[in-house]
N, C-alpha and C positions, 0 to 999 in steps of 0.2 A: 517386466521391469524389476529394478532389486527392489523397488518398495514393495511391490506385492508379494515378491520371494518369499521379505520378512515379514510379511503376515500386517504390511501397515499401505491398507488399503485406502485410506480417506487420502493418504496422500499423495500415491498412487494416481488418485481421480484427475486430485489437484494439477499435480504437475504435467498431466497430459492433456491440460486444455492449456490454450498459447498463454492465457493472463494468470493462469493459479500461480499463485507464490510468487508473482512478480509486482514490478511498481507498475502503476498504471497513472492516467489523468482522467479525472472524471472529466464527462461529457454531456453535455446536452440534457443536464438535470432539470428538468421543468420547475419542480417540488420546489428543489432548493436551489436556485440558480446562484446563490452565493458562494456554492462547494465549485459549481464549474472552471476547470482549470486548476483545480487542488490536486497534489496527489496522492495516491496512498497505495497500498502495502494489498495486494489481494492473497489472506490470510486463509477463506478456505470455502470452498465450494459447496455450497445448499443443495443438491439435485434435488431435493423434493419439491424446492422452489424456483429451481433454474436461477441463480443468486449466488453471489460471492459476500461472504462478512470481509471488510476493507479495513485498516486501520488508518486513519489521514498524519500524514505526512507535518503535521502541525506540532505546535505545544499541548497540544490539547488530547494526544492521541485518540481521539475519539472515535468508537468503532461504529460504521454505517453497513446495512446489507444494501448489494446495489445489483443491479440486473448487468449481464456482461455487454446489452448493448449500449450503456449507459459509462461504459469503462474502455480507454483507450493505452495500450500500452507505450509504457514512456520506460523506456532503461537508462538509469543516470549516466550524465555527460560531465565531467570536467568541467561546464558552467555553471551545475546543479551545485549549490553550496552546501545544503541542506540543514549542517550542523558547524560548531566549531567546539574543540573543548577550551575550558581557562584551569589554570594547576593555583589553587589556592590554599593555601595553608597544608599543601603537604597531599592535600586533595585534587582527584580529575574531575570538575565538575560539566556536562556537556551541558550545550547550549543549543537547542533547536530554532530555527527561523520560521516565521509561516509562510514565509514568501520569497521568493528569488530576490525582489525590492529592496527586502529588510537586511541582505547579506552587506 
């Protein structure tokens, strides 16, 4: 792959598993069953621990490691609103949602 080419191997790992670096939806979290059906960002692959670091899809960007059978891939859709930005005073300020509900 051209990641390897350049010598950037972690990334490499990443993107050749189906979920690294993509959105996903958590699933089936026992722990914390209140993230279920959140989604977030799978930022980068643990092999030491079979584990992805996730970033959630929230206000909150809060970073979670979560096991990949725990993570279901979700690729944004046209109903995904996610964000919106507002131009205030000359500024782009974005606005994140935590939820499809809240759009």
């Amino acid at each position: 792959s051209q990641a390897r080419k350049y010598g950037r191997h972690k990334l490499a790992v990443l993107l050749m598993s189906e979920i690294g670096g993509r959105r996903c939806e958590i699933v089936n979290l026992s722990a914390r069953p209140e993230l279920n059906g959140k989604t977030c960002v799978a930022d980068e692959y643990l092999p030491d621990s079979n584990r992805y670091r996730v970033t959630l899809e929230t206000k909150s960007k809060a970073i979670l490691v979560i096991g990949p059978g725990k993570l279901k891939r979700r690729d944004r859709t046209p109903e995904d609103c996610g964000y919106y930005l507002e131009f205030k005073n000359g500024r782009a300020v974005r606005h994140d949602f935590d939820s499809s509900e809240d759009c």
